[in-house]
N, C-alpha and C positions, 0 to 999 in steps of 0.2 A: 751591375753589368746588364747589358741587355741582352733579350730573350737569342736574337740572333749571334750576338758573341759568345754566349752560352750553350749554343750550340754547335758552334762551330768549334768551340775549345771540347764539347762532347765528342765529337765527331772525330776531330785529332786522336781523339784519347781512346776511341771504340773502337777507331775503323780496322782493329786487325785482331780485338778482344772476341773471345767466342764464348756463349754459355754454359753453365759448367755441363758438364759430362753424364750421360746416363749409363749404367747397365747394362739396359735391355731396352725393348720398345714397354711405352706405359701409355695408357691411353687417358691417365689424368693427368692434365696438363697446370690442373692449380686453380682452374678458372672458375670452377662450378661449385658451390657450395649450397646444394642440396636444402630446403627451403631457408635462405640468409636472404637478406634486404640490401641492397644499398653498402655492402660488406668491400674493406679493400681484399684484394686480392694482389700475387704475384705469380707468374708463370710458371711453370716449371719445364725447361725446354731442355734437350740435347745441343751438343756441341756440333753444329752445322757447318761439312768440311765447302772448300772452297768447289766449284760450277765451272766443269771447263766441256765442253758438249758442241758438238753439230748441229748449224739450227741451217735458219733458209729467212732472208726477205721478203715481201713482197709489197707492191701497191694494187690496192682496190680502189679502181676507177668506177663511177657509176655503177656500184654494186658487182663489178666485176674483177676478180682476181687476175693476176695480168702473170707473167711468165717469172716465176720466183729465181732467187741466186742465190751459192749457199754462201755463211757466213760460218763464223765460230763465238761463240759467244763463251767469255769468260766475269766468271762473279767471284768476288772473295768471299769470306765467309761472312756473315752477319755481326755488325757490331753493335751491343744495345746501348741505346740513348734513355731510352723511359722503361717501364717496367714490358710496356707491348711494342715500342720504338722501338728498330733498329736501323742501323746504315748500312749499305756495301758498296762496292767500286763494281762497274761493270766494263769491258771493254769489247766490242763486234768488230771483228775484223771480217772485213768486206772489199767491195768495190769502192766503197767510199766507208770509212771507218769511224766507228762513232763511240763513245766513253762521256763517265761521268757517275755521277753520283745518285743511290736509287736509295730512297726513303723507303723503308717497309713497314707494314702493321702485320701483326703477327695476329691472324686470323682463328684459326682452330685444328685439331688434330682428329683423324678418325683412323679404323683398324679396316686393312682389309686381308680375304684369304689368297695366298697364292695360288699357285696352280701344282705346286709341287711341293705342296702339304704345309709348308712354311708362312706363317702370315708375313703380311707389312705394314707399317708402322706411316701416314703420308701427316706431312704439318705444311700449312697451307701461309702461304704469307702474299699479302696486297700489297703493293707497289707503287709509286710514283719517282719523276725524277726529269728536270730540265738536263737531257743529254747534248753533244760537242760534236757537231759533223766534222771530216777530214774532206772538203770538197777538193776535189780535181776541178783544175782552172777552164778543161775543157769541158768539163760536165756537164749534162744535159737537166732540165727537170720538167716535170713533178717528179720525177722515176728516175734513180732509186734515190732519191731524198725529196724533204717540200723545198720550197724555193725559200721560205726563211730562211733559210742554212745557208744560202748563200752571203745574206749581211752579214756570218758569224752572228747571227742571234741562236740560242742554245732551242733545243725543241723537246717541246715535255711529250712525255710517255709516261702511259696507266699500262697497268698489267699484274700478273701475279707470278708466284715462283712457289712449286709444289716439291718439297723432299719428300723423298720416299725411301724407310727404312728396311731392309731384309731382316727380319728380325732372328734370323737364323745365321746368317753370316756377317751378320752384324757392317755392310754394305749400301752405300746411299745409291740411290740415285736422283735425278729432277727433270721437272718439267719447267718450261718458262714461256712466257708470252708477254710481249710490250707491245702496244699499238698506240698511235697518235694519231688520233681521230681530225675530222677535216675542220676548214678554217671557220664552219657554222658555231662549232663548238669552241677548239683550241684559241681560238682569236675574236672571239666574241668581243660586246662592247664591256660584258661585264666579266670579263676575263684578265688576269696581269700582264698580256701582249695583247692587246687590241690593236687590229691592222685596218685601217681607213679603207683601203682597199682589197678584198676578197683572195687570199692567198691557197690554192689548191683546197677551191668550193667542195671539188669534186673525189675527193682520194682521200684514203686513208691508207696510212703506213702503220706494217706489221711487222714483229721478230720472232719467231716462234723455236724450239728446239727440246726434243732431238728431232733426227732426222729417222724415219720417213715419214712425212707429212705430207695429207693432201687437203688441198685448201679448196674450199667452196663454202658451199650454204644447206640451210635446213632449217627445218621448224625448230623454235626449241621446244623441250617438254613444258606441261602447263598440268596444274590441278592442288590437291589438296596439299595442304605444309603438315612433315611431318618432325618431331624429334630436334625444333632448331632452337635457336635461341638470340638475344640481345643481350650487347657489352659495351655499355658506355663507359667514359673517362670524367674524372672530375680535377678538373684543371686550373692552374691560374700562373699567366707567365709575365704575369708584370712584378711578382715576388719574388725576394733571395733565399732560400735554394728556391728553385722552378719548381712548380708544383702540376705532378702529372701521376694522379691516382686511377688504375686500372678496378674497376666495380665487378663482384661476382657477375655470371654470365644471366640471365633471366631469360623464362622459357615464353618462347612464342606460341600465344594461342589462337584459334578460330582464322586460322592464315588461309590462302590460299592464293593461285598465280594463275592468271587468266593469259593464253595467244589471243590478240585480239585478231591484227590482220597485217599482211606485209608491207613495208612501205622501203625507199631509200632518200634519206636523207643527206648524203652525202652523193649527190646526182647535178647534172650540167646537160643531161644527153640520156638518150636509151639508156634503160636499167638493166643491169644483167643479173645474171641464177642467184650473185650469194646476196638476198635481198635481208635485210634487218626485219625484225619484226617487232610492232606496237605488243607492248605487254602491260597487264594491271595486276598490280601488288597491293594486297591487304593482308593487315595482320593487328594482332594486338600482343602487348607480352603483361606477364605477370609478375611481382615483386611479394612473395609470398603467395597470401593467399588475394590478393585485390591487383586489379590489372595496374598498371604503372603509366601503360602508354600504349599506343597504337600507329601505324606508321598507314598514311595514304600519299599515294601518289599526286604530283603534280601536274596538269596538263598544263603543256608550254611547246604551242603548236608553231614553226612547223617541226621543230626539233623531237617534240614529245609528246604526241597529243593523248595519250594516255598514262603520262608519266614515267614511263620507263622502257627501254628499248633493248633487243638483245640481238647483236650484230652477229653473226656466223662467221669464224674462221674459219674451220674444216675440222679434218679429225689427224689424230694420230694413226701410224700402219705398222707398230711394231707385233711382235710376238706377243702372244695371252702372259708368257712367265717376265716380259722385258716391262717397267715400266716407261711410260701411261699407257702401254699398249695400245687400244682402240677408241682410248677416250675419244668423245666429241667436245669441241670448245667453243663457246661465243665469249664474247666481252659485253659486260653489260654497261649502261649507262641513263640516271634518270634525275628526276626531282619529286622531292618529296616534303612531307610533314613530318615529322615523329620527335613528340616532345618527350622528355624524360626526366621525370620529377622525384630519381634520386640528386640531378644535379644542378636544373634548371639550365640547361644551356641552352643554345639559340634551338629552335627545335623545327627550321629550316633547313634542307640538306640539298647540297649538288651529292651526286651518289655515283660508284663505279666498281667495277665489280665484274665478277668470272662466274660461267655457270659449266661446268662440266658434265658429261654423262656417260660412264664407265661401269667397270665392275662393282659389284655390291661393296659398301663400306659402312662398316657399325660406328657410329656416334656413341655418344654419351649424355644424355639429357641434362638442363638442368637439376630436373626431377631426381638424377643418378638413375635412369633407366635405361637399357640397351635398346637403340631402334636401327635401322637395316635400310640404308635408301641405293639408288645408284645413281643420283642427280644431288650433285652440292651445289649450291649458286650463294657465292659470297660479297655481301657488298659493305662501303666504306664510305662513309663522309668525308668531306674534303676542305680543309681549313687551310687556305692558302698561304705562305708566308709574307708577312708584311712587312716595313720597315721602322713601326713604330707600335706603341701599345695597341692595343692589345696583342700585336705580334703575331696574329692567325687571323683572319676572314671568312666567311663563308664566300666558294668562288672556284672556279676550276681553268684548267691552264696552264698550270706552274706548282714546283715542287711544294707539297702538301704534308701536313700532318690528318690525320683523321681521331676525332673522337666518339665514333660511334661506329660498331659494326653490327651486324646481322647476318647470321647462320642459318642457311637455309636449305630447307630438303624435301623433295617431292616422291 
């Protein structure tokens, strides 16, 4: 059976399965085994109830957020396909109404304190997924959809989706964010929808939720890494059963993440406030006690001339005790190097990824050490689906699997 029938009969079979059940909040998640190599691991997750929340749209025109409308955004609960794969159904009821199917990597977990004595518990999962506009025949674009959606071609969305547990009331809640970045990127030559001709150069489409949210721009943070780590896959899906091995997490050393300067990439016309910013990322991680591998960015000018990018959405406006409360959010996006010689795979990566900036939250190091940041920036590789062996790509544009993430904290 091939890799895509194989997932699709997964997918049947998960999309309403939920992981088993914990107790309490635990802040080991199964992933880190404290000096191990090259070690399988399995997750050890909570049962993540179903996402039904106030979010809000919006389009960013040449770095300018334009007048948002709200939606409602519904998720079911996470159904696992691989040990760190899972699926869920989303559906935005809007103006124009959009659903379909969102691929998640199950990223990492850290502790934070509440404000009314009580911790909380947040598990961070990455995102992709070609979603299904509902257009109205008299509808207008770029705003509020791209004009692909008019052919009925489906349009992919990055983003990530934050649980957050009361560990006292034993109470979720989440955060979400999807963005479909402009036709520079989404529609590339080397992308699985390449459009001959430049589809919405200038905009990028956002879903964000809860509500109140205020959208703009901002530096993001930049300096030393602290407390993060790397977790590669070792995989092979031209074989019966599918082979998709989750590797202990390895800690990142001598990192560090530079602002270089603002620019907008997704521009046709005057740029406005929420301007993206060039950023440079180095690191290296360890497998024991010998580094394993190192990650540099790629320069891929005009898109990235420093290899990685972090666009601003705005921040969150709820109450200190309501989660994300004040968080700040960008979406990141880059290219890079980072080879990984527990598994030899392509050591090429299109990369995507969330960097938040909220309340303190305590990690858990490779090392098994407690460290304290207020800055997570989490990114994902992106292995696009194909319709023949090897069954993944390196490539971005259309619903993905990732084998490679990186945890990271300032």
């Amino acid at each position: 059976m091939s890799f895509l029938r194989c997932l699709s009969a997964a997918l049947l079979a998960t999309a309403t399965a939920a992981a088993p059940a914990l107790a309490q909040c635990n802040p080991n998640d199964g992933l880190s085994l404290p000096g191990a190599c090259c070690v399988s691991v399995v997750p050890v997750l909570p049962a993540f109830p179903p996402i039904n929340l106030q979010g809000q749209g919006n389009c960013i025109t040449n770095c300018a957020p334009g007048a948002p409308w709200n939606v409602n955004i519904q998720i079911s609960p996470p159904g696992q396909v691989f040990c760190d794969i899972f699926v869920m159904n989303i559906s935005i009821a809007g103006p124009t109404p959009v659903n379909g199917l969102l691929i998640a990597k199950y990223a990492r977990t850290w502790i934070e304190p509440g404000t009314t004595g009580v911790t909380r518990q947040v598990w961070r999962f990455l995102v992709s997924g070609d979603l299904n506009y509902t257009v109205p025949a008299t509808g207008t674009s770029p705003c509020p959809f791209p004009k692909s959606a008019f052919a009925g071609n489906s349009v992919h969305f990055t983003g990530s989706i934050d649980y957050a547990l009361d560990c006292g009331t034993v109470n979720f809640r989440s955060a979400v964010q999807l963005t479909h970045l402009c036709a520079q990127y989404e529609h590339a030559s080397w992308s699985p929808k390449p459009f001959g001709t430049p589809i919405n150069p200038d905009t990028v489409y956002a879903f964000v939720g809860p509500l109140p949210f205020v959208w703009g721009g901002g530096a993001p943070p930049a300096g030393a890494l602290i407390a993060d780590s790397e977790r590669s896959t070792r995989y092979n899906l031209t074989v019966s059963p599918l082979q998709w091995d989750c590797l202990n997490e390895e800690q990142v050393v001598n990192g560090n993440l530079a602002t270089v300067a603002p620019y907008c990439p997704c521009s046709s016309g005057p740029m406005g406030p929420a301007m993206w910013w060039q950023q440079n990322l180095t690191f290296s991680y360890a497998c024991g006690p010998a580094i394993n591998g190192t990650y540099t960015g790629i320069s891929v000018p005009p898109l990235e001339p420093t290899g990685l990018s972090a666009n601003p959405l705005g921040n969150w406006a709820l109450g200190p005790a309501a989660f994300p409360n004040t968080r700040r959010l960008w979406v990141e996006f880059g290219f890079a190097v980072s080879p990984d010689n527990c598994t030899n795979n392509l050591p090429f990566h299109v990369v995507t990824g969330v960097m938040t900036q909220g309340p303190a939250g305590t990690v858990i190091d490779p090392f098994g050490i407690a460290q304290t940041s207020t800055i997570f920036l989490d990114l994902q590789n992106t292995l696009v689906l194909v319709g023949g062996p090897p069954f993944v790509a390196i490539g971005f544009g259309g619903a993905s699997l990732a084998s490679q993430t990186w945890a990271l904290n300032l």
